[in-house]
C-alpha positions as CSV (number, residue, x, y, z in Angstrom):
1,X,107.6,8.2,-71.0
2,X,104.3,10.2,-70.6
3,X,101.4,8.5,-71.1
4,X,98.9,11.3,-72.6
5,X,96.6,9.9,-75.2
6,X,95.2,6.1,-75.3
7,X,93.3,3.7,-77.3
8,X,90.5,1.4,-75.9
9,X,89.8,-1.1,-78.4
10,X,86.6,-3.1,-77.7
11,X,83.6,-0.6,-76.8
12,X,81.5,-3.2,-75.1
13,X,80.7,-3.8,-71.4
14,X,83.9,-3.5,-70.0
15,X,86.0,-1.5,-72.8
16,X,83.2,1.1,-72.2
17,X,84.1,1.3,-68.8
18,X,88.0,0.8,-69.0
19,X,87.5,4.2,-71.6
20,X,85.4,6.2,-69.1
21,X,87.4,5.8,-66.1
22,X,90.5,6.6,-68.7
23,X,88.9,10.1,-69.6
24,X,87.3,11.0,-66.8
25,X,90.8,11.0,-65.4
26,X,92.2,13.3,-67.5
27,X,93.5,11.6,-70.1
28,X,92.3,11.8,-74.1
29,X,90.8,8.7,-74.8
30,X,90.0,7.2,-78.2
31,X,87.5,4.2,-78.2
32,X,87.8,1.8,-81.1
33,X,85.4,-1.3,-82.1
34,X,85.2,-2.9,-85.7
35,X,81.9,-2.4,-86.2
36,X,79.9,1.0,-86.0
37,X,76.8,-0.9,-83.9
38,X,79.4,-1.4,-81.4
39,X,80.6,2.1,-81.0
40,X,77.1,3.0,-80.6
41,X,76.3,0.6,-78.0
42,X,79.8,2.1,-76.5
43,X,78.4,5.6,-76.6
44,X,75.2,4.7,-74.8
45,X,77.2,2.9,-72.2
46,X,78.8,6.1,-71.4
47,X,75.7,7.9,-71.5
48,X,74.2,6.0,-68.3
49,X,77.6,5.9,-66.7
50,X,77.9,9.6,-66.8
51,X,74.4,9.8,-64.5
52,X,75.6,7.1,-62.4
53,X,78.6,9.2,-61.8
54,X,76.8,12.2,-61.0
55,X,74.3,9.9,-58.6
56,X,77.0,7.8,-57.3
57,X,80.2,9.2,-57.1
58,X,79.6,13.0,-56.8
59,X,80.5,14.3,-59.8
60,X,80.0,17.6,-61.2
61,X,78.4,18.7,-64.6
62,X,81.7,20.2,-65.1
63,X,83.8,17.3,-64.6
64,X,81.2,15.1,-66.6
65,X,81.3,17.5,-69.4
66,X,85.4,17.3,-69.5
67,X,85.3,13.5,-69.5
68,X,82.7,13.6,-72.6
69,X,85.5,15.9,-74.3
70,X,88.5,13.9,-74.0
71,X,86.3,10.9,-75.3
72,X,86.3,10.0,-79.4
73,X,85.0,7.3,-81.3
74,X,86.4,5.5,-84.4
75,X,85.8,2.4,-86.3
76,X,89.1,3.1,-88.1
77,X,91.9,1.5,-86.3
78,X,94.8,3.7,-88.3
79,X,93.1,6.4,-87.1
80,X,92.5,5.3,-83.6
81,X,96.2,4.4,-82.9
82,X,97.8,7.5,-84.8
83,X,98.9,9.3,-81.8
84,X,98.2,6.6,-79.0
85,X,101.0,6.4,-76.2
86,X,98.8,3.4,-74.5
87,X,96.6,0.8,-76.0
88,X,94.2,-1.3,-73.9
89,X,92.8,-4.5,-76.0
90,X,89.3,-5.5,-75.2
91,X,88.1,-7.2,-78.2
92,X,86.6,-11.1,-78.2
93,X,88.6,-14.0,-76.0
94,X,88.7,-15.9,-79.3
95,X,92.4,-16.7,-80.2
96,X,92.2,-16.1,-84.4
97,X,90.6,-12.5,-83.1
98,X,93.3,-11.6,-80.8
99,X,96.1,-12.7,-83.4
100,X,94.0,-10.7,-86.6
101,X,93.7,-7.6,-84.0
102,X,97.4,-7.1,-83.1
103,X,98.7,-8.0,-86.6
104,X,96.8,-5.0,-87.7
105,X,97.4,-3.0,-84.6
106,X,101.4,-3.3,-85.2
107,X,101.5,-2.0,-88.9
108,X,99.8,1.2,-87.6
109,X,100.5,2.1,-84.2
110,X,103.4,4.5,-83.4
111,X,106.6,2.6,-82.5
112,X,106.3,4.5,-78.9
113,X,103.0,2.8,-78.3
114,X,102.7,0.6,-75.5
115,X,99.9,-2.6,-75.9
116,X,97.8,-3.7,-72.8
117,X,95.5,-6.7,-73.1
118,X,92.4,-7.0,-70.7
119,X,92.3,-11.0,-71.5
120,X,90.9,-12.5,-69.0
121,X,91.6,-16.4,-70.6
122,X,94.5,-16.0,-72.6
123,X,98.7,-15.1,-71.7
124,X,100.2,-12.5,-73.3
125,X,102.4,-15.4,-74.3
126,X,99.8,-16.7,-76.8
127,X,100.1,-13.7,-79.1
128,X,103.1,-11.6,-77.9
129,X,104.9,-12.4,-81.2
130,X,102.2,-10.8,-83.1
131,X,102.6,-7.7,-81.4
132,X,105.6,-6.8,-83.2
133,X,106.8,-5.1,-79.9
134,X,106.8,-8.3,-77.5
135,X,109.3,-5.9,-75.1
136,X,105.8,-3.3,-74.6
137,X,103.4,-5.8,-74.4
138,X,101.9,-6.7,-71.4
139,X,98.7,-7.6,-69.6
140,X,96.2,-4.9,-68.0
141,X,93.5,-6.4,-66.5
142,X,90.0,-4.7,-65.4
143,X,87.6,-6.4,-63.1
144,X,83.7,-5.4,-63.6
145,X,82.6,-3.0,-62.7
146,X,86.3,-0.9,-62.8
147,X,85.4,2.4,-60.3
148,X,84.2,-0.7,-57.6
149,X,86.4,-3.8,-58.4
150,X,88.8,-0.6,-58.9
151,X,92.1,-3.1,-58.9
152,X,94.7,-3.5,-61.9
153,X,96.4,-6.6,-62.2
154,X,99.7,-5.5,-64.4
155,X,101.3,-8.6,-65.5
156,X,104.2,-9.6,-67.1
157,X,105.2,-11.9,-69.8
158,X,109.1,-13.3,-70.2
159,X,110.2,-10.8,-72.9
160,X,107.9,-7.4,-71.3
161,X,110.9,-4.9,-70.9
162,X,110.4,-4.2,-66.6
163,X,110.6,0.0,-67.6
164,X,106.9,-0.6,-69.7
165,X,106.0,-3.0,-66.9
166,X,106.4,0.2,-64.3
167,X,105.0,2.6,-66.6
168,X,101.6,1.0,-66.9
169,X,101.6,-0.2,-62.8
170,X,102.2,4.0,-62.7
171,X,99.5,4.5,-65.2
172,X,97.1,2.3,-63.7
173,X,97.6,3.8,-60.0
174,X,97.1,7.3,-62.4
175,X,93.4,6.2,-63.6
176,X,92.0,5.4,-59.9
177,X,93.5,1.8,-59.9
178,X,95.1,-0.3,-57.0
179,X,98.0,-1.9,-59.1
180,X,98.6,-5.4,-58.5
181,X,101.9,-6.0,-59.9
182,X,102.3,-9.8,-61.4
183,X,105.5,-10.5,-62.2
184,X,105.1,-14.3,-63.8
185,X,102.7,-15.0,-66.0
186,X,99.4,-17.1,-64.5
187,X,96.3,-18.1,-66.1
188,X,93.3,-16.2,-64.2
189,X,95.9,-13.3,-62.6
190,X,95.3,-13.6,-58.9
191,X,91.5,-12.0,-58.7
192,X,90.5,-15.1,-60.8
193,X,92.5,-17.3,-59.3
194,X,91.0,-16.8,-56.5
195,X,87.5,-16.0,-57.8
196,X,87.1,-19.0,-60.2
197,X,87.4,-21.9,-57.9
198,X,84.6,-19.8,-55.3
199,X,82.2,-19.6,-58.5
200,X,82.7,-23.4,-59.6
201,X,81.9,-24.4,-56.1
202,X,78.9,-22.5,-55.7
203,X,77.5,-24.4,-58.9
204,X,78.5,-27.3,-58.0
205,X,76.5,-27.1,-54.7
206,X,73.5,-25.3,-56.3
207,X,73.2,-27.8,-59.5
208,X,73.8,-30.8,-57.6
209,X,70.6,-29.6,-55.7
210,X,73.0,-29.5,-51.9
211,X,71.2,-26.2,-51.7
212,X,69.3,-23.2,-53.1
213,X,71.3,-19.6,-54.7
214,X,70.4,-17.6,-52.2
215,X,70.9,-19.8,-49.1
216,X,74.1,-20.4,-50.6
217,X,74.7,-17.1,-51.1
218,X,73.8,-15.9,-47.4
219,X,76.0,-18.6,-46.0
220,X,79.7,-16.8,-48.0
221,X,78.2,-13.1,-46.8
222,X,77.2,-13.6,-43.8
223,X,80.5,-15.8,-43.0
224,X,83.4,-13.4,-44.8
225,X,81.5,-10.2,-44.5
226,X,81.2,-10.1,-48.4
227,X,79.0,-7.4,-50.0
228,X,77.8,-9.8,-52.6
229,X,77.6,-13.1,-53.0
230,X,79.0,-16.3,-55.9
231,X,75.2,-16.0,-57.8
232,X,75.5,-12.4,-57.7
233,X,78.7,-12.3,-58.8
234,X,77.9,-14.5,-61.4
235,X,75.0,-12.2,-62.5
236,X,77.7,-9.5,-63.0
237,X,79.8,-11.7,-64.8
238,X,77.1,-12.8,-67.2
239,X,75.3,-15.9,-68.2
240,X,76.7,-16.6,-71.5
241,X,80.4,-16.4,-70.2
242,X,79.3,-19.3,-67.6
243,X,77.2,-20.7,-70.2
244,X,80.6,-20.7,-72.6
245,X,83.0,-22.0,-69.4
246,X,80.6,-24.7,-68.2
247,X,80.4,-25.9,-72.5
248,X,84.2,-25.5,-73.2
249,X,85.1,-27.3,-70.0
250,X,82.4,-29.9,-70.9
251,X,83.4,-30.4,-74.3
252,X,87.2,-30.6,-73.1
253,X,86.9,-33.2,-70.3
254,X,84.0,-35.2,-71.7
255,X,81.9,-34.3,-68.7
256,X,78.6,-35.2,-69.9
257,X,77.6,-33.6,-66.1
258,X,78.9,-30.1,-67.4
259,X,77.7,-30.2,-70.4
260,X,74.2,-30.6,-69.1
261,X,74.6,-28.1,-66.8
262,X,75.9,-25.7,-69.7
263,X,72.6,-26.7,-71.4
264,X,70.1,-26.0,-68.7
265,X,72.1,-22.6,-68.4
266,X,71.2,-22.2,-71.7
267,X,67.4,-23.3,-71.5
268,X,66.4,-22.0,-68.2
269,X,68.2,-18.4,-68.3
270,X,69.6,-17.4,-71.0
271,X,66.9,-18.9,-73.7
272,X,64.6,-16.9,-71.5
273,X,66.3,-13.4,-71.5
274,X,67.8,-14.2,-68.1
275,X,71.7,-13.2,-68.6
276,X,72.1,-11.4,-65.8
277,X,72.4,-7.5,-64.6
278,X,72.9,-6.6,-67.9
279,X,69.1,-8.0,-69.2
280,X,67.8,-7.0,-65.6
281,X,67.1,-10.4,-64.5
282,X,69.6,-13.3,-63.5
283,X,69.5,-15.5,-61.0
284,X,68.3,-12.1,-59.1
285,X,66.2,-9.4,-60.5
286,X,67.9,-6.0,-60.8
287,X,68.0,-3.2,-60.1
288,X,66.9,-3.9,-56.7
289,X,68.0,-7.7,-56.3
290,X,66.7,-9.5,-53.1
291,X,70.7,-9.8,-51.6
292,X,70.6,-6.0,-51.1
293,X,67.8,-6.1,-48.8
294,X,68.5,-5.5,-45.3
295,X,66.8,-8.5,-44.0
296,X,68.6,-10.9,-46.7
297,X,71.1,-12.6,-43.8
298,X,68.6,-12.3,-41.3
């Protein structure tokens, strides 16, 4: 199978970015979101990352202007999935959303069409049922930002057929990707595996007042050679997903300590504005943040 044209659904943050890096590498590339605001918000996205590109990366009008081609925009999902060989799900990690999204999405896509799902929270397990295809469903998952944290982690669920489980590895090495194959299913992949337990243990140093962020921070660069560090990560990641985690996990456990750290979250950044890169201010200020500085680890 060919993979030729392909759906992004979910134009936000990293939908945006999952349908740039799709285009700009040749393929046609149609981005779907529900609501019209949100296809705006998606167009704008690729508006700055098209200069970043140029600034960044070295590429040429002529390769920007291709990419902007081979992008479309719908709020229609018939018409978004009509000809789609590939579909890549981005929309909200809220369970009733996933389930209403690929109910919908199997009555129109194309039997050919292969369904990806960037969930970072949820097994394609949950929800493969609803697919209607459970054989070409599958999980593609993007870290932030996609052309950096450039690896795909292709994972599997107990009924993915293994030929669509290649295919997408092939695709994902196609659209600039290191493809991490995952052949059982595991909550958090292996990059949040890994990532999720680093995070927690950075908060739990910072907000039981062991140390400050940034000493903290200088302590993981300077010791594995890391470009950034857990608070700056975080940053990328966004307050209100740590906000959300620290809440949920509160609420869960009855951990009246993490659900007063979810609330000064919520009170000291992201009350005031402060939800990371995104707002230009986390628990660094961007776009110059203090851990880029040459004498940070000094």
């Amino acid at each position: 199978m060919k993979i030729k044209n392909v759906t992004i659904a979910g134009a936000g943050v990293l939908g945006s970015q999952i349908a740039w890096q799709t285009a700009f590498h040749g393929y046609n590339v149609t981005v779907y979101d529900v609501f019209e605001k949100g296809l705006e918000s998606g167009k704008e996205f690729h508006k700055k990352f098209a200069e970043l590109f140029k600034a960044t990366r070295g590429a040429t009008q002529e390769q920007i202007d291709a990419t902007k081609a081979r992008l479309s925009y719908t709020a229609d999902l018939k018409e978004a999935v009509k000809d789609a060989d590939l579909v890549s799900e981005s929309v909200p990690e809220k369970l009733e959303i996933k389930i209403s999204f690929y109910n919908d999405l199997a009555k129109y896509a194309p039997e050919k069409t292969i369904f990806t799902s960037n969930s970072s929270t949820m097994l394609p397990s949950t929800y493969a049922k609803e697919t209607g295809r459970p054989e070409k469903f599958l999980a593609l998952h993007f870290a932030n930002p996609v052309w950096d944290a450039n690896v795909g982690e292709v994972m599997m669920h107990a009924g993915t057929d293994k030929q669509y489980f290649n295919i997408v590895l092939d695709f994902a090495k196609s659209i600039g990707m290191v493809p991490i194959p995952i052949h059982k299913e595991q909550s958090g992949y292996i990059l949040n595996s890994l990532l999720v337990p680093l995070l927690s243990a950075a908060q739990n140093l910072f907000f039981g007042e062991v140390s400050d962020y940034e000493s903290i921070d200088k302590t993981w660069m300077i010791s594995t050679g890391a470009k950034i560090g857990p608070f700056g990560i975080i940053d990328m990641i966004g307050m209100q997903t740590v906000y959300n985690i620290a809440l949920m996990n509160g609420t869960k456990t009855n951990n009246q300590a993490m659900i007063n750290r979810a609330k000064k979250i919520k009170e000291e950044w992201i009350d005031k504005g402060k939800i990371g890169i995104a707002s230009g201010e986390g628990y660094y200020k961007y776009p110059n943040p203090s851990y880029q500085n040459p004498d940070f680890l000094s």
